[in-house]
MARZAMAR-515563 format. One line per 2 residues: for each residue y, x, z of C-alpha. Coordinates in nm, 3 decimals, decimal comma, always signed. Layout:
BEGIN
Y X Z | ...
//
This chain:
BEGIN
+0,000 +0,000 +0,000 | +0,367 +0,160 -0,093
+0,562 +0,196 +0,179 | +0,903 +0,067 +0,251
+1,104 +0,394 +0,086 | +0,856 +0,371 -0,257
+0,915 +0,011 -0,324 | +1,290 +0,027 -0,285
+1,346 +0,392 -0,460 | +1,548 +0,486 -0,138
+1,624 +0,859 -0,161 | +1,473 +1,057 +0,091
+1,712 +1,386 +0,167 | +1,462 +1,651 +0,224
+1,261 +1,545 -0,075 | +1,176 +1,876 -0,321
+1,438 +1,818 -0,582 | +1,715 +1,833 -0,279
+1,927 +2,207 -0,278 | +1,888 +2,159 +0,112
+1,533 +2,202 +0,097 | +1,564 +2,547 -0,025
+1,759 +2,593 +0,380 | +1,417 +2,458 +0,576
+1,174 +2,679 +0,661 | +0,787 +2,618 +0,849
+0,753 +2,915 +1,053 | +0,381 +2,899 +0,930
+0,474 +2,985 +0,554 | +0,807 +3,236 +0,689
+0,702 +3,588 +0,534 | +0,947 +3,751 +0,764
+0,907 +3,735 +1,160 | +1,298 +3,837 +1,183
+1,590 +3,581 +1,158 | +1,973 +3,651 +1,243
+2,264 +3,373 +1,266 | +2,578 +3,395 +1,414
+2,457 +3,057 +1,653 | +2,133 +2,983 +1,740
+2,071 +2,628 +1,827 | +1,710 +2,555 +1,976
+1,630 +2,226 +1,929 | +1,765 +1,923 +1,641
+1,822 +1,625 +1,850 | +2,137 +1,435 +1,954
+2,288 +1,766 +2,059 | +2,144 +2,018 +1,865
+2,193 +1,803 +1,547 | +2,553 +1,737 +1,642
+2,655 +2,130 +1,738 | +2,500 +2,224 +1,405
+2,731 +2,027 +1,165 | +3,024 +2,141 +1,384
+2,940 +2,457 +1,357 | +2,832 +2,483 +0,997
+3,170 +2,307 +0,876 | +3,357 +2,568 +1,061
+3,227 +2,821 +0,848 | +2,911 +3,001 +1,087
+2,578 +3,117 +0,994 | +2,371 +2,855 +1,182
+2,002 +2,855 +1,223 | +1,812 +2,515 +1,426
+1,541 +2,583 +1,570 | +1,244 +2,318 +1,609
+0,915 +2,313 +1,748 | +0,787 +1,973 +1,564
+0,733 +1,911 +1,217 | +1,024 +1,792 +0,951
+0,903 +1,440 +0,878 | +1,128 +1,206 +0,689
+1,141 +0,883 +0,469 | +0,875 +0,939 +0,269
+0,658 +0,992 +0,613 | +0,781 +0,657 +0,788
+0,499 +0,416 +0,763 | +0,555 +0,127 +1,021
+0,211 +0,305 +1,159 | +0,175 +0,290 +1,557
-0,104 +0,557 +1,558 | +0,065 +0,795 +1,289
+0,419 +0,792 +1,468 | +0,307 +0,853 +1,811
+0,111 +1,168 +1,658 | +0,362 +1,288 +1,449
+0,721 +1,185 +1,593 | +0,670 +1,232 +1,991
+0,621 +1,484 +2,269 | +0,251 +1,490 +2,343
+0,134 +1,209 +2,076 | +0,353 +0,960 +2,323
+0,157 +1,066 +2,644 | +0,367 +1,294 +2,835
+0,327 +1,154 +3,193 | +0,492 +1,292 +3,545
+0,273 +1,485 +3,765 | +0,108 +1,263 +3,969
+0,065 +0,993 +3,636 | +0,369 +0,764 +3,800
+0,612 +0,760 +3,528 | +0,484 +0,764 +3,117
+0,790 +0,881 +2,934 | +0,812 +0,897 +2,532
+1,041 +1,150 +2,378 | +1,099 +1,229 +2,052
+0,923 +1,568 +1,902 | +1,023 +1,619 +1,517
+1,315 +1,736 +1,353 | +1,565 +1,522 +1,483
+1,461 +1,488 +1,805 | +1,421 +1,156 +1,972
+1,719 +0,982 +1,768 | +1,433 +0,949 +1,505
+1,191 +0,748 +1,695 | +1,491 +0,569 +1,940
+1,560 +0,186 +1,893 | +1,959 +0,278 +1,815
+2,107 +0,118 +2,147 | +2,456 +0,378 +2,171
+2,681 +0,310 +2,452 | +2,978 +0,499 +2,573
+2,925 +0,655 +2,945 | +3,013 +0,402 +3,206
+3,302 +0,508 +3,382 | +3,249 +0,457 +3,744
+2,942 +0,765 +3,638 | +3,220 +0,958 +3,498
+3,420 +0,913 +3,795 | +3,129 +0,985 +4,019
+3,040 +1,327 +3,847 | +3,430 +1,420 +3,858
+3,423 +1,365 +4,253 | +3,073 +1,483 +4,378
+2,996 +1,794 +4,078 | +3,359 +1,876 +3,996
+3,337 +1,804 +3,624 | +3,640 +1,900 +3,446
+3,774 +1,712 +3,136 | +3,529 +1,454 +3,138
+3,705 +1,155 +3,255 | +3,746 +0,855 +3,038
+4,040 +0,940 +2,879 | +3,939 +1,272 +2,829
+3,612 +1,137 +2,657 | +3,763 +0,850 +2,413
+3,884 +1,057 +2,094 | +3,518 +1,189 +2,089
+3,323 +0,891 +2,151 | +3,548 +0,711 +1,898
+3,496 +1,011 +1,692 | +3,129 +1,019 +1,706
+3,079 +0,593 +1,633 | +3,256 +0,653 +1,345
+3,031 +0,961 +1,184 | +2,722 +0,741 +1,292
+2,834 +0,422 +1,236 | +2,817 +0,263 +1,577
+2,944 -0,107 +1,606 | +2,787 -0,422 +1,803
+2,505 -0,526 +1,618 | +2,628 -0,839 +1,344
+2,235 -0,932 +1,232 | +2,209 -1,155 +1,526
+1,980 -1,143 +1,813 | +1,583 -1,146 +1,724
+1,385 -1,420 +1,987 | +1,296 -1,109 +2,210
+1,679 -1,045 +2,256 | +1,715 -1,391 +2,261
+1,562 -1,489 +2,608 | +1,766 -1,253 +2,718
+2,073 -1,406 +2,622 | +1,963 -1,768 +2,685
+1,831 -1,689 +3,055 | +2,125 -1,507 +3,125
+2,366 -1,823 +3,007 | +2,171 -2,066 +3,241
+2,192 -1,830 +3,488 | +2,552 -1,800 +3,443
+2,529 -1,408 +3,431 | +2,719 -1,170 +3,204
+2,558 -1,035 +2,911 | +2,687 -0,846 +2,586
+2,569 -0,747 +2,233 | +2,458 -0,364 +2,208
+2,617 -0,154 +1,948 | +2,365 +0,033 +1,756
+2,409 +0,325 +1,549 | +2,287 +0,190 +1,174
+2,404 +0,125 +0,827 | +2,273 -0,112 +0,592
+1,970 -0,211 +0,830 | +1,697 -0,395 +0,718
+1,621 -0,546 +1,050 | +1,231 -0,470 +1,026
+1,186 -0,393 +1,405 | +1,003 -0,072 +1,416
+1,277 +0,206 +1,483 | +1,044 +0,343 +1,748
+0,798 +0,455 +1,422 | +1,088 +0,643 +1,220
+1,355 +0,435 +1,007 | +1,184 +0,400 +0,610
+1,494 +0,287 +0,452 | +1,733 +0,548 +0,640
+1,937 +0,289 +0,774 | +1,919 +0,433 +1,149
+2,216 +0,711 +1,135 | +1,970 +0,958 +1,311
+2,074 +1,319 +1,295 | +1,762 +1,359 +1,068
+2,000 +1,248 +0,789 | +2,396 +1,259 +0,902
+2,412 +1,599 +1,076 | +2,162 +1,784 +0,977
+2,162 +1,732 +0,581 | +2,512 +1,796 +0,679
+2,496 +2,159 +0,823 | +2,259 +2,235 +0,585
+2,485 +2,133 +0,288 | +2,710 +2,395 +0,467
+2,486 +2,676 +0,514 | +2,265 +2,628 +0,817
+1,894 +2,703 +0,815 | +1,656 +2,467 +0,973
+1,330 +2,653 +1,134 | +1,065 +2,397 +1,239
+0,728 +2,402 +1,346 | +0,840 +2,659 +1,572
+0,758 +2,706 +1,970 | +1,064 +2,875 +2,129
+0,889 +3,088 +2,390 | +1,139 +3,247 +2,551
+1,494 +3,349 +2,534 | +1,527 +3,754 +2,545
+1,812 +3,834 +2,819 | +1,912 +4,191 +2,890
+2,266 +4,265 +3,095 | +2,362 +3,891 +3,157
+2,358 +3,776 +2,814 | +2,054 +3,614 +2,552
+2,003 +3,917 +2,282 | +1,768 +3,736 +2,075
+1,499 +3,406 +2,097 | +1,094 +3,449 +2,051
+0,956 +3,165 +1,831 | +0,590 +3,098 +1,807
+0,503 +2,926 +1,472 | +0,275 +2,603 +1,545
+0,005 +2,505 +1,312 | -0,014 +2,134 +1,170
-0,249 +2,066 +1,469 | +0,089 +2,163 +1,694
-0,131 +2,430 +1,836 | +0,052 +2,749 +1,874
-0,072 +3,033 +1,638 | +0,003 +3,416 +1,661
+0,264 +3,408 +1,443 | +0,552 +3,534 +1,630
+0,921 +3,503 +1,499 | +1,247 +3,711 +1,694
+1,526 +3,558 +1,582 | +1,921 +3,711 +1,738
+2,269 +3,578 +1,716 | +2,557 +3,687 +1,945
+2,572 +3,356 +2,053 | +2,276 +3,052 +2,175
+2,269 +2,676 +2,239 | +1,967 +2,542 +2,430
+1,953 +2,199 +2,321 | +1,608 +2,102 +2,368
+1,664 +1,833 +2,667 | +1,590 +1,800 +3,023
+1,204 +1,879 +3,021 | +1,168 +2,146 +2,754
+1,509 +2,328 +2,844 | +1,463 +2,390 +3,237
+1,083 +2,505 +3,162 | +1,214 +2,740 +2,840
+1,465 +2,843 +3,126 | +1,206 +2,894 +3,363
+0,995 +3,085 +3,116 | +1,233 +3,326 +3,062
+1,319 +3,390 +3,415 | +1,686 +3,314 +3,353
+1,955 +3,417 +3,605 | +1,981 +3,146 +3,904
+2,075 +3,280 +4,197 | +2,084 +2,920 +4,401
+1,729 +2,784 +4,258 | +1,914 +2,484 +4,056
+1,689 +2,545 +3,759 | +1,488 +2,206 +3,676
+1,599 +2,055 +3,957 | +1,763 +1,721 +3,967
+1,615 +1,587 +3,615 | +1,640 +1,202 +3,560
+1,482 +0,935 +3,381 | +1,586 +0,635 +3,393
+1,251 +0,466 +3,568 | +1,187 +0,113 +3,382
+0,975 -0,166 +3,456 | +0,863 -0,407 +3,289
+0,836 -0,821 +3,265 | +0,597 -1,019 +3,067
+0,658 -1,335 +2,940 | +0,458 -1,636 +2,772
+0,646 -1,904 +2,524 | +0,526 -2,251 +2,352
+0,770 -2,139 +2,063 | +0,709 -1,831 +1,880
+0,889 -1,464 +1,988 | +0,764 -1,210 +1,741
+0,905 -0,991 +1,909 | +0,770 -0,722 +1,711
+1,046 -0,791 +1,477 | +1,400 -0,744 +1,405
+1,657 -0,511 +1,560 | +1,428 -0,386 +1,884
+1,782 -0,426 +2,137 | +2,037 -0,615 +2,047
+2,120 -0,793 +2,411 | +2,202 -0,619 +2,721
+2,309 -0,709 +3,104 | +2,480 -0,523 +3,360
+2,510 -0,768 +3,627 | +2,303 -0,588 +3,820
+2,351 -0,230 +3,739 | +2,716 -0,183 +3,886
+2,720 -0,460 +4,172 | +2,747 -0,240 +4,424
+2,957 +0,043 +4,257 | +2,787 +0,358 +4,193
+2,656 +0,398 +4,488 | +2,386 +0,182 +4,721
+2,090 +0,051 +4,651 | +1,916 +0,149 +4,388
+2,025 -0,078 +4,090 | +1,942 -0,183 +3,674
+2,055 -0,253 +3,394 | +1,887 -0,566 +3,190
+1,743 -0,521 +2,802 | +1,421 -0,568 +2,615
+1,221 -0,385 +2,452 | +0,995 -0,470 +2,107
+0,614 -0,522 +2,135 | +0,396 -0,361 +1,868
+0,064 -0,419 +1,900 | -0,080 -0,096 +1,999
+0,175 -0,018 +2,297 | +0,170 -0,362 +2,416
-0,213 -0,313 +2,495 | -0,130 -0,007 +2,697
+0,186 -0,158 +2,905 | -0,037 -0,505 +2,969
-0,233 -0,338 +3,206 | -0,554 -0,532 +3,168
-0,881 -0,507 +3,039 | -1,164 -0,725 +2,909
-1,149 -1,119 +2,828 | -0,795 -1,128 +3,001
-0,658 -0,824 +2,766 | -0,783 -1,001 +2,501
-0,656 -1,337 +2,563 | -0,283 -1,186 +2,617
-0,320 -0,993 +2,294 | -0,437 -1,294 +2,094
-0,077 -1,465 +2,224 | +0,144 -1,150 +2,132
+0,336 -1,342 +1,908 | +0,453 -1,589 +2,187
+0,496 -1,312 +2,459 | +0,832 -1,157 +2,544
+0,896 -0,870 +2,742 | +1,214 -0,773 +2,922
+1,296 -0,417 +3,064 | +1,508 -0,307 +3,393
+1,584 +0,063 +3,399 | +1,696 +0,202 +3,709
+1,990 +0,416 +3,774 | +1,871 +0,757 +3,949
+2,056 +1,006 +4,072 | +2,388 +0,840 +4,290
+2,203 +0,849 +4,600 | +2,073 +1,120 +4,827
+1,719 +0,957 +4,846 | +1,748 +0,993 +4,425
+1,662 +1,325 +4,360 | +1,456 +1,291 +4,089
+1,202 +1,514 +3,934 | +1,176 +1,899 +3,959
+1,030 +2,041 +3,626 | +0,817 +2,359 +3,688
+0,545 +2,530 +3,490 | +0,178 +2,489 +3,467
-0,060 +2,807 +3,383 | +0,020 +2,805 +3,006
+0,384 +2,778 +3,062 | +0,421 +2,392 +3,014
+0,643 +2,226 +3,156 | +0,508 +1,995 +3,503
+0,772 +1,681 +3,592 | +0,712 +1,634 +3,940
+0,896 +1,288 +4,022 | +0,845 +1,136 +4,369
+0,817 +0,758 +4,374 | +0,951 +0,690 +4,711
+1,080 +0,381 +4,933 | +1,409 +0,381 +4,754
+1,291 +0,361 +4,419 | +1,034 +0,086 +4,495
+1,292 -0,125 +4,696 | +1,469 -0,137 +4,353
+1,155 -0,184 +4,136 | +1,102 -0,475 +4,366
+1,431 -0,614 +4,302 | +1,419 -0,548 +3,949
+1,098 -0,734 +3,892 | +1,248 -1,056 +4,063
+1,572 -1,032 +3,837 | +1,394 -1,040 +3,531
+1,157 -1,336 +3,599 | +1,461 -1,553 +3,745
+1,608 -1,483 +3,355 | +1,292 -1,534 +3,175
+1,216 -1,842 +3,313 | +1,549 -2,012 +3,297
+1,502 -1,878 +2,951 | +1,219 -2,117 +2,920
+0,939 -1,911 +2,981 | +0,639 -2,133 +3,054
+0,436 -1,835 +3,256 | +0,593 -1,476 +3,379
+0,360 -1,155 +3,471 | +0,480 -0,832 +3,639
+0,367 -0,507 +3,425 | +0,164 -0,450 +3,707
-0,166 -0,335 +3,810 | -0,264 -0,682 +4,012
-0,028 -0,846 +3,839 | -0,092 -1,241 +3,726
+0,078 -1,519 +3,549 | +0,297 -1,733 +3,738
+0,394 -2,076 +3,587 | +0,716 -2,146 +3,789
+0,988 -1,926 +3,960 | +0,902 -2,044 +4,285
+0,530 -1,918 +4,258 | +0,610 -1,601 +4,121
+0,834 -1,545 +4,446 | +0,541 -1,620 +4,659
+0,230 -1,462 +4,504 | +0,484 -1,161 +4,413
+0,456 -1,100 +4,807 | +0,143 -0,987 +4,807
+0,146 -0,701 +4,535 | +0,166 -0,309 +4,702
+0,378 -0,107 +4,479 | +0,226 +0,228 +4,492
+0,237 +0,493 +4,270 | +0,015 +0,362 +3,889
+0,016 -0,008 +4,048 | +0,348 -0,063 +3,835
+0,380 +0,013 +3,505 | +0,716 +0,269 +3,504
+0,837 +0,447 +3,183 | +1,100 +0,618 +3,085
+1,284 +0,740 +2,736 | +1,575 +0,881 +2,852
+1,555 +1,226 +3,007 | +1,868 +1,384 +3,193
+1,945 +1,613 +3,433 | +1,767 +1,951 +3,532
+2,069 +2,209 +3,450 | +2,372 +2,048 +3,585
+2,695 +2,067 +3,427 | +2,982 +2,114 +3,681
+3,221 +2,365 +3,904 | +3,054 +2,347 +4,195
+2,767 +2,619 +4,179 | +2,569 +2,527 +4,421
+2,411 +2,259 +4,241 | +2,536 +2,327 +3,862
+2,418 +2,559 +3,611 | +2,666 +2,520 +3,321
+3,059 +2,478 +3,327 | +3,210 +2,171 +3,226
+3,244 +2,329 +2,939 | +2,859 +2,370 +2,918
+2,854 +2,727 +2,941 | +2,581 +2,892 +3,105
+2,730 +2,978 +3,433 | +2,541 +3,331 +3,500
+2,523 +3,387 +3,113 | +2,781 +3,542 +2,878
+2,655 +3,362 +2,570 | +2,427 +3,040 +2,662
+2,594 +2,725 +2,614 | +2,378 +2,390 +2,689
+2,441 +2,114 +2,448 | +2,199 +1,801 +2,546
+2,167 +1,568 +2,838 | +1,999 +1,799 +3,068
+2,385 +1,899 +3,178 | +2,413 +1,539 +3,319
+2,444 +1,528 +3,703 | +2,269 +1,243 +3,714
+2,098 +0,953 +3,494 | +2,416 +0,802 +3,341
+2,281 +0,416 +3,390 | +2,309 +0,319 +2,991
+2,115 +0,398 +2,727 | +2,241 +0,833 +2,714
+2,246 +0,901 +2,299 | +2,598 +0,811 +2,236
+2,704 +1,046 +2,556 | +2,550 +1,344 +2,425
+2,658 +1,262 +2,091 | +3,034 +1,241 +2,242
+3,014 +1,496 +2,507 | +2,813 +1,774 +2,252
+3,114 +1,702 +1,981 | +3,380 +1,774 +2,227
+3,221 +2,100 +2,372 | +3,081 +2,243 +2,063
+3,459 +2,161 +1,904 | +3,587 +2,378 +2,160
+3,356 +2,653 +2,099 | +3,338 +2,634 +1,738
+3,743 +2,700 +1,736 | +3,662 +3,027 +2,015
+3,435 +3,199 +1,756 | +3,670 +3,157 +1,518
+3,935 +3,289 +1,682 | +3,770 +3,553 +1,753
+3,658 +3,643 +1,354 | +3,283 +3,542 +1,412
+3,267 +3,470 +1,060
//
């Protein structure tokens, strides 16, 4: 069967007849295991992908970095079982330490704004506020940050979404009305969308402005070089500054092979996000002289809510978020108890028999009504509080990185909440029965009875179903060096030529959906930086 791209002719921009193409290299075919650049930039997602056009248009040898594979158009099949393979950190199974928390993150050349479901929101305010007063952030307030997040919607397109919301994003809306709670439409970052519904598989009509084709096409229009299939093993520091980066190449497999590429520039970006940068960091037995080094890394826990119509959802179709709530998420200010904001998230048939939780005639029987089931999502916003600490990321035996996350009292009191908030919605949505993604979990067919028999569940740690696809935190952007890493203008506090362009410089989880604050945050910074180097006759 043709996929989407075929039948339409839409033009995919790595495809061979493309100059660019020429500019992307798999480290398994490189004949050469030197590279040089005047920036490095380890890793293509929302920051790496934005530094490297910046860069590139101001005239400087770039070369990205990537350890997955360059899959585009062409490659996007509306497949479950090929995407999770080919687009995301551990085939979709990366999982915290102790198996509490799954989290899916994007692994491919342009990182997880391939595989996201476009949701791009401007950092809330009462976070910036809150990073300016506890980590000293400079030149971060909301002012400060509105030329670049205004800046950045426009290069990606970001508006409130005008197809209307699908059923799934409907309930949403409707519960919230009769509920007489405040809800709003999510701007996404697309352009001529087809409204198919399976972003989370890789866009086949190129509609979501990913930075696999704005940014990157982009740089590499003006020069850049785009390495992929290649492990960054460790950065090479010598007298307080990075000399030089050791790639391994990966084989199709994603198995690391002895292929070993050294590539130097006289100046770095680690933008490889809050996982993958604090254990490269750790790898490399970088300079931190108050142990801050993984420490603090957020995800944005999320539970889930299941449920059942008499009319039909689909909610495997149409623009995945379109509907959002933060009644609940800034109630109390930024600090307090642990609090949510309110979306949904699509069903595809594969995932939803993983985040159902059941087995045997029941599993089947909820399958068999997928196309009446809605879901709805809370995710939690860590960090504000001093029982939110988050995970620490350290290293297993083969240099992997281990997310140790602690599910304690505090985060259960607001998964508790959380699960209560979203059943009150769905069924003054209309919802004829309502299930907690839990363990134990049943179907309740009233309100009332969900209240009651919700009593008796233990939240423990792989009773609930928790995920996460936001990762932040783990080197700490800020003044105060006692618990930051980088400046506030991202640079690498005990290196002379490190700067960290991702979310892993985020103090905290930033309670929203975190793409469009990179985006905003990396164009500012790597402005900056891209006007030093000139300056100084880099190129």
């Amino acid at each position: 069967m043709k996929i989407v791209s075929e039948i339409r002719g839409i033009s995919d921009p790595y495809s061979p007849n493309k100059a660019i193409t020429k500019r992307t290299l798999n480290a398994n075919q490189l004949t050469e295991d030197t590279l040089s650049a005047d920036v490095i930039i380890i890793g293509t997602g929302a920051g790496g992908g934005t530094s490297a056009e910046i860069f590139a248009q101001a005239g400087l040898k770039v070369l990205m970095i990537e350890e997955g594979p360059l899959k585009s158009t062409r490659d996007f099949k509306m497949d479950e079982s090929q995407a999770y393979a080919d687009l995301y950190q551990e085939g979709a199974g990366r999982v915290t330490k102790d198996g509490g928390i799954g989290i899916l993150q994007g692994r491919c050349v342009g990182g997880t704004t391939v595989v996201n479901w476009t949701s791009s929101f401007r950092t809330p305010s009462l976070t910036l506020d809150y990073w300016q007063k506890t980590f000293q952030v400079k030149g971060c307030s909301k002012e400060d940050m509105l030329p670049w997040f205004e800046k950045m919607e426009k290069r990606l397109h970001i508006l409130p979404w005008q197809g209307g919301a699908n059923e799934n994003n409907t309930v949403l809306k409707d519960g919230c009305d009769k509920l007489n709670i405040p809800w709003k439409v999510i701007p996404r970052n697309v352009k001529g969308c087809w409204n198919l519904g399976y972003c989370g598989m890789g866009c086949p009509t190129n509609a979501k402005q990913s930075m696999l084709v704005t940014t990157i096409p982009e740089a590499l229009e003006h020069g850049a070089t785009l390495l992929y299939q290649a492990r960054v093993e460790r950065l090479l520091i010598k007298n307080n500054k990075v000399t030089g980066v050791e790639c391994f190449a990966l084989d199709n497999s994603k198995q690391k092979t002895s292929k070993k590429i050294v590539a130097t520039a006289p100046y770095v970006i680690l933008a490889c996000g809050g996982i993958n940068g604090p254990a490269l960091m750790l790898r490399s037995k970088a300079p931190d002289p108050n142990d801050r080094i993984g420490k603090r890394t957020f995800l944005h826990p999320t539970v889930f809510s299941f449920a059942q119509f008499d009319h039909e959802i689909s909610p495997f179709y149409g623009a995945p978020q379109s509907i959002y709530s933060d009644h609940f998420q800034w109630e109390n200010g930024a600090k307090g108890p642990l609090s949510y904001k309110l979306e949904v998230p699509p069903l595809h048939p594969a995932m939803t028999s993983i985040m159902l939780m059941g087995h045997g005639d029941q599993q089947v029987a909820d399958i068999a009504k997928l196309n009446n089931t809605h879901a709805m999502l809370a995710l939690l916003r860590d960090g504000f509080d001093d029982e939110s600490e988050g995970a620490s990321i350290t290293l297993s035996d083969d240099g992997s990185p281990i997310i140790d996350y602690p599910m304690n009292d505090y985060l259960f009191d607001g998964i508790k909440r959380a699960y209560l908030s979203m059943a009150k919605v769905q069924f003054a949505a209309g919802a004829k029965k309502v299930r907690p993604a839990h363990q134990h979990g049943q179907w309740f067919n009233s309100y009332e009875a969900f209240k009651a028999g919700f009593k008796d569940l233990e939240h423990q740690i792989s009773n609930n179903l928790v995920g996460s696809a936001h990762v932040m935190g783990g080197l700490a952007m800020g003044e105060n060096k006692t618990v930051c890493l980088v400046d506030s203008d991202c640079k690498y506090h005990y290196l002379d030529n490190l700067w960290v362009f991702d979310g892993s410089v985020f103090p905290t989880s930033i309670g929203t959906n975190p793409q469009l604050s990179i985006y905003a945050l990396v164009c500012k910074q790597a402005t900056v930086l891209a006007n030093k180097l000139r300056s100084k006759s880099v190129i």
